[in-house]
C-alpha positions in Angstrom: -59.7 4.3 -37.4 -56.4 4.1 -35.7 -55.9 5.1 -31.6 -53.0 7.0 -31.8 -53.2 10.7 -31.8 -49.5 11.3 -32.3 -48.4 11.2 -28.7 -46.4 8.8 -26.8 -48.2 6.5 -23.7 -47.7 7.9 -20.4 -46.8 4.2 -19.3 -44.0 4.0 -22.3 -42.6 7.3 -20.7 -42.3 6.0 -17.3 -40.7 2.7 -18.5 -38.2 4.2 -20.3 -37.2 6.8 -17.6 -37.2 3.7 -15.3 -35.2 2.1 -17.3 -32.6 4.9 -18.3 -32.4 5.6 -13.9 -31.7 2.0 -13.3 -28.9 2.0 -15.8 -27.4 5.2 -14.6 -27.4 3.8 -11.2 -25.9 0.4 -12.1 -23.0 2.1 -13.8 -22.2 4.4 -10.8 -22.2 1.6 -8.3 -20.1 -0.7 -10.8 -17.2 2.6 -11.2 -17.6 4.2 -7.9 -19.4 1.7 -5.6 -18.1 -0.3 -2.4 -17.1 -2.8 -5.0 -16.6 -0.7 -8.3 -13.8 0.0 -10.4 -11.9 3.1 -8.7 -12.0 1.3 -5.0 -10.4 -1.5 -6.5 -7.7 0.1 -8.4 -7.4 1.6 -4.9 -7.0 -1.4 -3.2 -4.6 -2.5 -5.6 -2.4 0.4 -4.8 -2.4 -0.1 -1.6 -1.3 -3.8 -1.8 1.1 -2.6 -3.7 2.5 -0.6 -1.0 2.0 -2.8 1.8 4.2 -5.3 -0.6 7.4 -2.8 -1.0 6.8 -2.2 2.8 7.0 -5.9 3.3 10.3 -5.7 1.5 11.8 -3.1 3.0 11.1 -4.8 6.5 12.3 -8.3 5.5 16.0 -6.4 4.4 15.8 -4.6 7.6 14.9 -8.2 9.4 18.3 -9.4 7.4 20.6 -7.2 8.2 19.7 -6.9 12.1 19.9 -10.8 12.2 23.0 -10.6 10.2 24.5 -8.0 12.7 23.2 -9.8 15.6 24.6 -13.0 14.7 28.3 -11.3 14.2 27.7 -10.2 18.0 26.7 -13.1 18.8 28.9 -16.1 21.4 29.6 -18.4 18.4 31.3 -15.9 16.2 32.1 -12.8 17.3 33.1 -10.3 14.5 36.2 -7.6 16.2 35.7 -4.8 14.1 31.8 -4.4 14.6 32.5 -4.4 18.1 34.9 -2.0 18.3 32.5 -0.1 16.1 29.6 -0.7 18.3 32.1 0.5 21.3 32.9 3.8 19.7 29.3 4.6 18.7 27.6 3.4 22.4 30.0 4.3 24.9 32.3 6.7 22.8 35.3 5.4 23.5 38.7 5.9 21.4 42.1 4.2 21.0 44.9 5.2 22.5 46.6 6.4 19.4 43.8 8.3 18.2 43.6 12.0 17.8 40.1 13.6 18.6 39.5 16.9 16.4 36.4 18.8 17.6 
């Protein structure tokens, strides 16, 4: 005489709806988690950013030290000054026509 009476075990049923949970779970936390997938391709982006930003600044650092040093006692450039004189204190030549 054989047991079974054509249904499954109740414990069977419970294992394998364990199971299954468990593994749905795992694969949310691994794509969406604090450590999953999308947050690091988000973190990625953003250290992508902060690196062009980082570039942007050091050309900016450049050219202010490369502007400061033409201004500077040692070497003193004559045309950005008289540029920086006409843009700070608006001053003009004395053969210069102003049109307004």
């Amino acid at each position: 005489m054989s047991p079974g009476n054509g249904r499954p075990a109740i414990g069977a049923a419970i294992y394998l709806t364990l199971a299954m949970s468990l593994g749905a779970y795992f694969t949310f936390a691994a794509v969406q988690g604090d450590y999953g997938l999308f947050r690091r391709i988000q973190l990625e982006a953003e250290g992508d950013a902060l690196k062009a930003e980082r570039e942007a600044l050091r050309r900016e650092i450049a050219w202010m030290e490369n502007r400061t040093r033409r201004m500077s006692d040692s070497y003193l450039d004559l045309d950005l000054l008289d540029e920086q004189a006409r843009k700070v204190l608006g001053l003009i030549r004395a053969d210069e026509i102003i049109i307004r």
